[in-house]
Legacy VTK file of the C-alpha trace (Angstrom):
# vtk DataFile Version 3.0
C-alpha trace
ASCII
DATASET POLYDATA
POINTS 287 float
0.000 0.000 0.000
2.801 2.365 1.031
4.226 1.822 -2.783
0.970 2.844 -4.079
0.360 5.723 -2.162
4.243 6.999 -2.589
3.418 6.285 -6.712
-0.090 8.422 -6.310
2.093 11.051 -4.649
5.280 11.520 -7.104
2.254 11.363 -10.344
0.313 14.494 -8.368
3.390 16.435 -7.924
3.995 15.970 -11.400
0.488 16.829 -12.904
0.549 19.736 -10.022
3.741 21.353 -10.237
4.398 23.485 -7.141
3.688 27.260 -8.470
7.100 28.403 -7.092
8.749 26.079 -9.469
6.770 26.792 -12.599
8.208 28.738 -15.457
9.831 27.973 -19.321
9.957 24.844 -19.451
13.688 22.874 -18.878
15.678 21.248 -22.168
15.820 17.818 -20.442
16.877 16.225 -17.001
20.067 17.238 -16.409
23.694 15.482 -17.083
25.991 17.403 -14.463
28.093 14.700 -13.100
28.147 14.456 -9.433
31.789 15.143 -8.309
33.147 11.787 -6.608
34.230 12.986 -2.659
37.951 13.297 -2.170
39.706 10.264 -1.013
40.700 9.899 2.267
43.808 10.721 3.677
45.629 7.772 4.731
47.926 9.598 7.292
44.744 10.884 8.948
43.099 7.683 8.462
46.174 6.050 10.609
45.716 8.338 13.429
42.082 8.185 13.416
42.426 4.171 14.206
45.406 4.954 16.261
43.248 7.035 18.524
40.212 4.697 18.899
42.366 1.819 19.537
44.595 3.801 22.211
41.217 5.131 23.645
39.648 1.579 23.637
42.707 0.456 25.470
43.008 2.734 27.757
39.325 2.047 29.121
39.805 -1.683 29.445
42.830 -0.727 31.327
40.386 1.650 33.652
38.202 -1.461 34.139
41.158 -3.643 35.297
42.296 -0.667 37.575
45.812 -0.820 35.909
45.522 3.021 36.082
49.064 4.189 35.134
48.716 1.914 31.933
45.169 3.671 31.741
47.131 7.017 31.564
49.937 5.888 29.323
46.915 4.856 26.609
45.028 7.815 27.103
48.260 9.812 26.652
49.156 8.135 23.088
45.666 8.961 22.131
46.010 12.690 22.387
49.273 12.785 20.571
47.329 11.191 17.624
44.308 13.665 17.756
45.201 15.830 20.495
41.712 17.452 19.769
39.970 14.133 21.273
37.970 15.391 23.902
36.620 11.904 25.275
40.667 11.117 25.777
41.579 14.367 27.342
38.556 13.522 29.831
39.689 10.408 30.499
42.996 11.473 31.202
41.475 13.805 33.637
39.583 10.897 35.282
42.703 8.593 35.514
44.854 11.386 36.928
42.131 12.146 39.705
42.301 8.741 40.515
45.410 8.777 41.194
45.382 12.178 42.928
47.746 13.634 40.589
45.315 16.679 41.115
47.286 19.361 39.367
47.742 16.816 35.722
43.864 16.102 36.124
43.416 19.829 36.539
45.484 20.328 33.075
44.001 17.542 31.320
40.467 18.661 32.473
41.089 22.223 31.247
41.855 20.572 27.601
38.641 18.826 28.001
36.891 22.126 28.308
38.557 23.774 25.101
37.964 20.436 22.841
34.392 20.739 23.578
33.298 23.708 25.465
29.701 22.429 26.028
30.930 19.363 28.127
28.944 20.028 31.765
30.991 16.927 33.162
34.195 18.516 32.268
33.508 21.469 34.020
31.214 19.748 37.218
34.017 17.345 37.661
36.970 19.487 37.877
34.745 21.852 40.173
34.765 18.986 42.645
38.490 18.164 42.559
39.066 21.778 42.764
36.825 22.229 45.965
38.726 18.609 47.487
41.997 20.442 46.646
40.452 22.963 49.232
40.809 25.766 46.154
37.277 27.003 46.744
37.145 30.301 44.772
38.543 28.364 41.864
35.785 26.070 42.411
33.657 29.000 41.885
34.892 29.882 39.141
34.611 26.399 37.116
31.104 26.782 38.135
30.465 29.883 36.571
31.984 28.495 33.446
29.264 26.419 33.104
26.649 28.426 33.924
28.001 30.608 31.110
27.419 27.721 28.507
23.660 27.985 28.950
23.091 24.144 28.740
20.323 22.863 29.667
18.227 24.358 32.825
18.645 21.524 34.626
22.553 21.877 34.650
22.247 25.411 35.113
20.487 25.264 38.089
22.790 22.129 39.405
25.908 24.278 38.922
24.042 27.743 40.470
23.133 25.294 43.907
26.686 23.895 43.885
28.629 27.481 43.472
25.663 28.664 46.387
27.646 26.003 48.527
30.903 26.964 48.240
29.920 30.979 48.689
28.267 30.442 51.856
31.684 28.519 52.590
33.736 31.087 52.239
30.767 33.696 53.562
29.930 35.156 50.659
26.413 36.226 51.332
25.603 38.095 48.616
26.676 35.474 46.113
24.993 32.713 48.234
21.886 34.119 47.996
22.165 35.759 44.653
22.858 31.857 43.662
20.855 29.950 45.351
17.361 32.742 44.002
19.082 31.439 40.462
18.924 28.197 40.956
15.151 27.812 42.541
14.241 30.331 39.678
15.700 27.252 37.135
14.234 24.527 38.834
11.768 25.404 41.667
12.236 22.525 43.695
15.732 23.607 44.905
13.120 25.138 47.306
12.530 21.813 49.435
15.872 21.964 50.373
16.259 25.146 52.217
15.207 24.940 55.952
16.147 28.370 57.220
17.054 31.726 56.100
19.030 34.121 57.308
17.397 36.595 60.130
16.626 39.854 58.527
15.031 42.540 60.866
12.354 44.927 59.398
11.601 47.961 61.710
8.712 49.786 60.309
8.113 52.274 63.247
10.449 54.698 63.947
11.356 54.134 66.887
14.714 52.346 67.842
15.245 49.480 70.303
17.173 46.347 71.215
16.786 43.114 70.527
18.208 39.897 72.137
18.028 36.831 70.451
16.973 34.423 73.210
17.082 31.067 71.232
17.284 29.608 67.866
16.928 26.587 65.902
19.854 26.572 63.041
18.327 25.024 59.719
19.640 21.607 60.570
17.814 21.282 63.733
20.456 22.090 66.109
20.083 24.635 68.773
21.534 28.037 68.490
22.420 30.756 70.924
24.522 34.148 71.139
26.802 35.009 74.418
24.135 35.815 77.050
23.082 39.460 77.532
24.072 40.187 73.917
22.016 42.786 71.733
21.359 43.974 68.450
20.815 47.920 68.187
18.043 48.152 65.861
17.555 52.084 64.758
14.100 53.336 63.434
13.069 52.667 59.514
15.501 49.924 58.499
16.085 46.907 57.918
19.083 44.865 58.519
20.623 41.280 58.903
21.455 40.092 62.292
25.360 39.567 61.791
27.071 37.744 64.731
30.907 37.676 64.493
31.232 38.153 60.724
28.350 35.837 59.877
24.567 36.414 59.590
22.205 34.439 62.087
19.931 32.016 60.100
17.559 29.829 61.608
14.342 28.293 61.013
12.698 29.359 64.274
13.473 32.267 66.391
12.437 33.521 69.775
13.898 37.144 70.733
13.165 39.882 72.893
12.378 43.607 72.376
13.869 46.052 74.891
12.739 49.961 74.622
11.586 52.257 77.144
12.779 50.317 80.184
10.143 47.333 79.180
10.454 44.016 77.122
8.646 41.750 74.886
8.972 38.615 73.606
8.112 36.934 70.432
9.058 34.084 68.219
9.347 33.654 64.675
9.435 30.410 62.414
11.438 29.939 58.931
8.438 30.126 56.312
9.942 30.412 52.516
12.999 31.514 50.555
16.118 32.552 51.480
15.397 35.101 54.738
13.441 34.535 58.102
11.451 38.333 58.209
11.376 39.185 62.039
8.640 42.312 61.408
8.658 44.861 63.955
5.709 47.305 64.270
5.058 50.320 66.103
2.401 48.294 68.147
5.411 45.663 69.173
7.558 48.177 70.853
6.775 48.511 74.617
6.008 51.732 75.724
LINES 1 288
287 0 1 2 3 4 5 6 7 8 9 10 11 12 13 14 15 16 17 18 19 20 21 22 23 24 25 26 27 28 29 30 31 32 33 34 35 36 37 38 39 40 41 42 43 44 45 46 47 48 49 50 51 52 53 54 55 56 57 58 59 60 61 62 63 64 65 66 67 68 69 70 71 72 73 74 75 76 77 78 79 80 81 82 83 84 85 86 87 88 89 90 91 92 93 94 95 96 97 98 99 100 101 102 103 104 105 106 107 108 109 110 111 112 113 114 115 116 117 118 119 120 121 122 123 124 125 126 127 128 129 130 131 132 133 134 135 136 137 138 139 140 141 142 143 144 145 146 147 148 149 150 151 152 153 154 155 156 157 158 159 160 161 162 163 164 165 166 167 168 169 170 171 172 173 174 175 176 177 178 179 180 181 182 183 184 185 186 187 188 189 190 191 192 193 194 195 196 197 198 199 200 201 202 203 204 205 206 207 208 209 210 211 212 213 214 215 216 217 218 219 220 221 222 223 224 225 226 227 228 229 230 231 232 233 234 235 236 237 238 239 240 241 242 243 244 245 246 247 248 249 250 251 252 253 254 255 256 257 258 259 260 261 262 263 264 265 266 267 268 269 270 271 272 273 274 275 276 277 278 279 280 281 282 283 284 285 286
């Protein structure tokens, strides 16, 4: 049936010529000769087996954990296409495994530049990197990746993981900037935040202290501050509570208003996104 129908087809097309192709009619079919493609080149040819074959070998010697013949394979490969990006990889691989960190960094970096678009190139030196305690550089192969704009899905992956490392090395600016990225690419990054960071909103105008009397941290532990410290909170702002260089974040907090000679207390829990809102009204200062 499929002949038929094929047959039906080609004999309409050619009782119905398309209107974009009509016009004087042609001399005959014509008799250009199809050029014949140019014949390989054998010296190419050679390296082109050499490389599969060195590549081949080199994984078989991954699977028998002989890793410096592994590396030795994998090395031969790139000299005969030293563009091969799934031998610089492996290289990279082999060379972690080893903890020859600063060859797999090299070898990974050649990964990157045969194919630029390789996440696991990028996601897997970010990890040695961050092992190698090299955190910022870490960052940075992160941010490589981001630039790429892979999928979302990758995106968001390498936005979480860099969110990691920034609140690491208290970056909290980045942390947050990262981690809004990465929930904005894939919403359920969400689920995974317990706590945010305590962020006072005065809306009166009227200044006071405030004690934080207990919190929970976002892993459940219990949290507390040097008893009898305070947080000066002026009139018409809003600020992070920073303790020691680092901002307070919790997912349930119970503090204490002092103004006027009089105190209140109050407690707060963790709902969404990346802050825990302690709102402070006029009507919540004791007078």
């Amino acid at each position: 049936m499929l002949r038929h129908l094929l047959r039906a087809a080609f004999g309409a097309a050619l009782l119905f010529p398309v209107a974009a192709c009509s016009g004087p009619a042609e001399a005959g079919p014509s008799t250009m000769a199809v050029p014949e493609p140019p014949a390989p080149d054998p010296a190419q040819v050679a390296k082109d087996n050499e490389y599969r074959e060195q590549l081949e070998a080199g994984q078989k010697a991954i699977d028998a954990k002989k890793i410096d013949d592994a590396i030795a394979h994998f090395e031969k490969a790139i000299t005969a296409k030293e563009s091969g990006f799934e031998a610089q990889l492996a290289l990279a691989r082999a060379h972690a495994v080893k903890k020859s960190d600063e060859k797999a960094i090299k070898a990974y970096a050649a990964a990157q530049t045969a194919n630029p678009r390789s996440s696991e190139a990028y996601l897997e030196c970010a990890v040695l990197l961050e092992r190698m305690g090299r955190l910022e550089a870490a960052r940075t192969e992160y941010m490589q990746l981001i630039h790429q704009e892979l999928e979302p899905g990758l995106t968001a992956k390498a936005y979480w993981l860099r969110s990691e490392l920034s609140d690491r090395l208290n970056k909290r600016e980045d942390y947050r900037r990262d981690r809004e990225q990465a929930i904005k690419l894939e919403p359920d990054y969400a689920a995974r935040i317990k706590g945010g960071d305590v962020m006072v909103v005065n809306n009166g105008g009227s200044p006071f202290a405030l004690k934080v009397d207990q919190y929970e941290t976002p892993d459940g532990a219990e949290g507390t501050l040097p008893k009898g410290y305070q947080f000066q909170i002026s009139g018409n702002t809003s600020a992070y509570l920073i303790y020691q260089g680092k901002p307070v974040t919790a997912r349930s907090i119970r503090y204490t208003i002092t103004a006027n000679g009089k105190s209140r207390q109050y407690t707060v829990n963790y709902a969404k996104g990346l802050t825990l809102e302690v709102t402070v009204n006029d009507a919540d200062i004791p007078r």
